[in-house]
C-alpha positions in Angstrom: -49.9 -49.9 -61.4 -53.6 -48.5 -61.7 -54.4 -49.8 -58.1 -51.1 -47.4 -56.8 -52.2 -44.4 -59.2 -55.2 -43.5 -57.0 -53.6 -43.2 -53.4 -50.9 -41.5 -55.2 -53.5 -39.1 -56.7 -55.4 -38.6 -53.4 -52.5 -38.1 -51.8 -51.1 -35.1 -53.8 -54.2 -33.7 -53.4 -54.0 -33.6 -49.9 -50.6 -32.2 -50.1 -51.7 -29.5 -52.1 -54.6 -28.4 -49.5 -52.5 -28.7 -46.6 -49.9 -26.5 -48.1 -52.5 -24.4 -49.3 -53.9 -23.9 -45.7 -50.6 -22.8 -44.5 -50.4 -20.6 -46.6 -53.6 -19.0 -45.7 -53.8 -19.4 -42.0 -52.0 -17.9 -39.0 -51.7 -18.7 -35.5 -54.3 -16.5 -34.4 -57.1 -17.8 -36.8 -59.0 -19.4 -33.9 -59.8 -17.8 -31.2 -60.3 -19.2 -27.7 -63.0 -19.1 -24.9 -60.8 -18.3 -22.2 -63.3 -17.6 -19.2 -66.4 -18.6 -18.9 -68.9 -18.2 -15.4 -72.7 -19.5 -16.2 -74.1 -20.5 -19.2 -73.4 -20.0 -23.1 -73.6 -21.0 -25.9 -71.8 -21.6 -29.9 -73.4 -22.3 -32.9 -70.6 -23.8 -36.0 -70.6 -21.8 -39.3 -70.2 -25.5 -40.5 -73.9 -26.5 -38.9 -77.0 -25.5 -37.3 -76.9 -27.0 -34.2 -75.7 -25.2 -30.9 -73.3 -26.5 -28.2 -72.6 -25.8 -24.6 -69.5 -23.2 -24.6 -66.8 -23.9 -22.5 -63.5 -23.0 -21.3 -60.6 -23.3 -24.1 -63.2 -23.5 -26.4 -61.5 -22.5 -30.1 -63.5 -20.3 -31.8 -63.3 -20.3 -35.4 -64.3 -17.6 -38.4 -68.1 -18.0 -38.8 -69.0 -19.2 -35.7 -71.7 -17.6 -33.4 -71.6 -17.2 -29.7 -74.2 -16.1 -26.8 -74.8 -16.4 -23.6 -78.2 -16.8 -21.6 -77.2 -16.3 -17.9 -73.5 -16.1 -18.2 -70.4 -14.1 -18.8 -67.3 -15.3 -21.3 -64.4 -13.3 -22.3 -62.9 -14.6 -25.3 -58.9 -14.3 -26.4 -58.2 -13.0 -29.8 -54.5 -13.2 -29.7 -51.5 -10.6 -29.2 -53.1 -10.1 -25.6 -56.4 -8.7 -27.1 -59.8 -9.6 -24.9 -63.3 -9.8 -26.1 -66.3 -10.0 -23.4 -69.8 -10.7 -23.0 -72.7 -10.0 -20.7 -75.2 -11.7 -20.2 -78.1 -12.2 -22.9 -75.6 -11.4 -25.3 -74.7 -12.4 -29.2 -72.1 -11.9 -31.6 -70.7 -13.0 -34.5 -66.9 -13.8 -35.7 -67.0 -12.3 -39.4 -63.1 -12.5 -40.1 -60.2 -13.7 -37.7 -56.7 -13.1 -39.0 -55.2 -15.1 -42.0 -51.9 -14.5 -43.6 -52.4 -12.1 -46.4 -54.9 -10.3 -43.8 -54.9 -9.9 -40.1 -58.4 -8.1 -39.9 -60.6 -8.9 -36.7 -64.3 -8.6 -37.6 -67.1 -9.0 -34.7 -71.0 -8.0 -35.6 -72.6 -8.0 -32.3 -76.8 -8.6 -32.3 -77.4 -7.6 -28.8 -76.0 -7.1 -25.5 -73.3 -5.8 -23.3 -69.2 -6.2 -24.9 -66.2 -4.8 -23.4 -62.9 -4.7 -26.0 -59.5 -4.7 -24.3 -56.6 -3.4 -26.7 -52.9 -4.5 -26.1 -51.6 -4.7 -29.4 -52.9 -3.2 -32.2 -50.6 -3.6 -35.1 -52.4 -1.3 -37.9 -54.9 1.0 -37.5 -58.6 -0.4 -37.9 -57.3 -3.6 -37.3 -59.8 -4.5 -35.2 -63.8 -3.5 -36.6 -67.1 -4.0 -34.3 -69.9 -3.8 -36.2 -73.8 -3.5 -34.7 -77.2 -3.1 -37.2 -76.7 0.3 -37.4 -72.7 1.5 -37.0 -69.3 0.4 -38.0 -67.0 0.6 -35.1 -63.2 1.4 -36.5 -60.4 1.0 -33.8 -57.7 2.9 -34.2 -55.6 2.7 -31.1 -54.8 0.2 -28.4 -57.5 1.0 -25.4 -60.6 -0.4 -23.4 -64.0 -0.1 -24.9 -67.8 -0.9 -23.9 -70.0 -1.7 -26.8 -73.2 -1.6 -25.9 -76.3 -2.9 -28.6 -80.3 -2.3 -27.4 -83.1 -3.7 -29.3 -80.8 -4.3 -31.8 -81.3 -0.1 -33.1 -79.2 1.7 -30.5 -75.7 1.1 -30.2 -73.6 2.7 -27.2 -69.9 3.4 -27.5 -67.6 4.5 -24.4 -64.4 4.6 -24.6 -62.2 4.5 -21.4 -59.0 4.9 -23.4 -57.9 4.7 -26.8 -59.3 5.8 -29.8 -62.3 5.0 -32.7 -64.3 6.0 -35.4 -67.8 5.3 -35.6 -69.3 5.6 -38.5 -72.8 5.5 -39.7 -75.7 6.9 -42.5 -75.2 10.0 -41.0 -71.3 10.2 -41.3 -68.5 9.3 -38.6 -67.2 10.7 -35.2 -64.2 10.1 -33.5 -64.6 9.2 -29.7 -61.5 9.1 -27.3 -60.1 9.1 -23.8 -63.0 9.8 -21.7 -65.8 9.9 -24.4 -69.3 8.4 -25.4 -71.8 8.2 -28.0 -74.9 7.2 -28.8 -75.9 6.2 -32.1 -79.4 5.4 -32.9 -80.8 3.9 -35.9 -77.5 4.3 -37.8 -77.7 8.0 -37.1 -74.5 9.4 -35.6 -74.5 12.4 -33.4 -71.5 15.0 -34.7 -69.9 15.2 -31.2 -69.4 12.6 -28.4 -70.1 13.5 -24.7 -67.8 13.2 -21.4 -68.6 10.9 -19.0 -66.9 10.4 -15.7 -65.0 6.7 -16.0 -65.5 4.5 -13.2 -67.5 1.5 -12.1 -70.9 1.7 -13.0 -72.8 -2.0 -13.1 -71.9 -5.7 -12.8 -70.7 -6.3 -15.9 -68.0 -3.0 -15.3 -67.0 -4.9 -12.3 -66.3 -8.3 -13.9 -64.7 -6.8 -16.6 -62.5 -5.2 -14.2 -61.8 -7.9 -12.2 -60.9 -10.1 -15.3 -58.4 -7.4 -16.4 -56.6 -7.4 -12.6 -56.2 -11.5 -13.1 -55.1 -11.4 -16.0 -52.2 -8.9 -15.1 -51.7 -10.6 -12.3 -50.9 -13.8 -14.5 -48.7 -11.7 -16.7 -47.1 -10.4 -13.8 -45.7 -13.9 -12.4 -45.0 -15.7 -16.3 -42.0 -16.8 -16.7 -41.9 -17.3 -20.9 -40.3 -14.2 -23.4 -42.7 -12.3 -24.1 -43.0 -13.8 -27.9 -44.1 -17.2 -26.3 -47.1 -15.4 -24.3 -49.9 -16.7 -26.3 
């Protein structure tokens, strides 16, 4: 009887995790490295060693990812898009649980584009840089872009966000930029004429026509995309 008390012990224990995982965790708690060209890179909240990033990759909360002299675009779920430039770095602070379905994404440097399907409460979605909290509060396409880790570039192609800084917070839309430097944010964004206007616009562009393309030819409901 004492031998059969211990499995029996370990077991419930295990019962009681698992359950309590479900409870916590949704489908969309890892994300996924969905494209990759060149090189990158993932470092595990778990550990401290880095390992080569590649193509269906999960990406879970914690984790770290960068590239050296390649692009990735990651899938966060709900047909959301995050990409990367080269020499770039983020950081996965929250992915969506349960009780919560806040995205949080602190980028260290680099180029990012965001592309918004579904955006199911406002500030759902949060970009945050060293010096400004990015708040989006519509479905869109946005270029985040971080230098020397101080200056933080927002453009928004369409859709809608709040920036927000030590200064205070500005609303950029449709059509719209801003510069924030040092956590100080200007009171009005600027036009800027939206087209093509490096690479990385390019690619991003290009990965948004495949990826409609694939839409375009599926054959699933639309609740079985993902």
């Amino acid at each position: 009887m004492k031998k059969t008390a211990i499995p029996t012990i370990i077991l419930a224990f295990l019962f009681s995790s698992l359950n309590a995982e479900e409870v916590k965790y949704t489908n969309n708690s890892l994300a996924r490295l969905s494209y990759i060209t060149g090189n990158a890179y993932i470092q595990r909240a778990s550990g401290l060693a880095y390992e080569e990033a590649v193509v269906n990759l999960p990406i879970a909360e914690g984790d770290r990812l960068g590239t050296t002299d390649g692009r990735v675009e990651i899938y966060l779920g709900k047909g959301n898009y995050f990409r990367l430039d080269y020499n770039t770095k983020i950081d996965f602070l929250s992915l969506p649980k349960k009780e919560d379905d806040l995205i949080q994404i602190c980028i260290w440097g680099g180029n990012t584009y965001l592309s918004v399907e579904t955006l199911e409460r406002e500030k759902g979605i949060e970009i945050h840089t060293s010096g400004v909290s990015l708040y989006i509060l519509d479905e869109g396409l946005y270029r985040i872009d971080v230098r020397e880790n101080t200056e933080t570039e927002i453009l928004v192609f369409n859709g809608l966000v709040e920036a927000a800084g030590e200064t205070g917070s500005s609303f950029i839309k449709n059509a719209q930029k801003l510069e924030a430097v040092e956590g100080r944010i200007p009171s009005h964004p600027s036009n800027f004429i939206s087209a093509v206007d490096d690479s990385f616009d390019e690619w991003s562009e290009s990965r948004d026509f495949q990826i409609w393309k694939r839409l375009a030819k599926r054959y699933l409901p639309e609740e079985l995309e993902d």
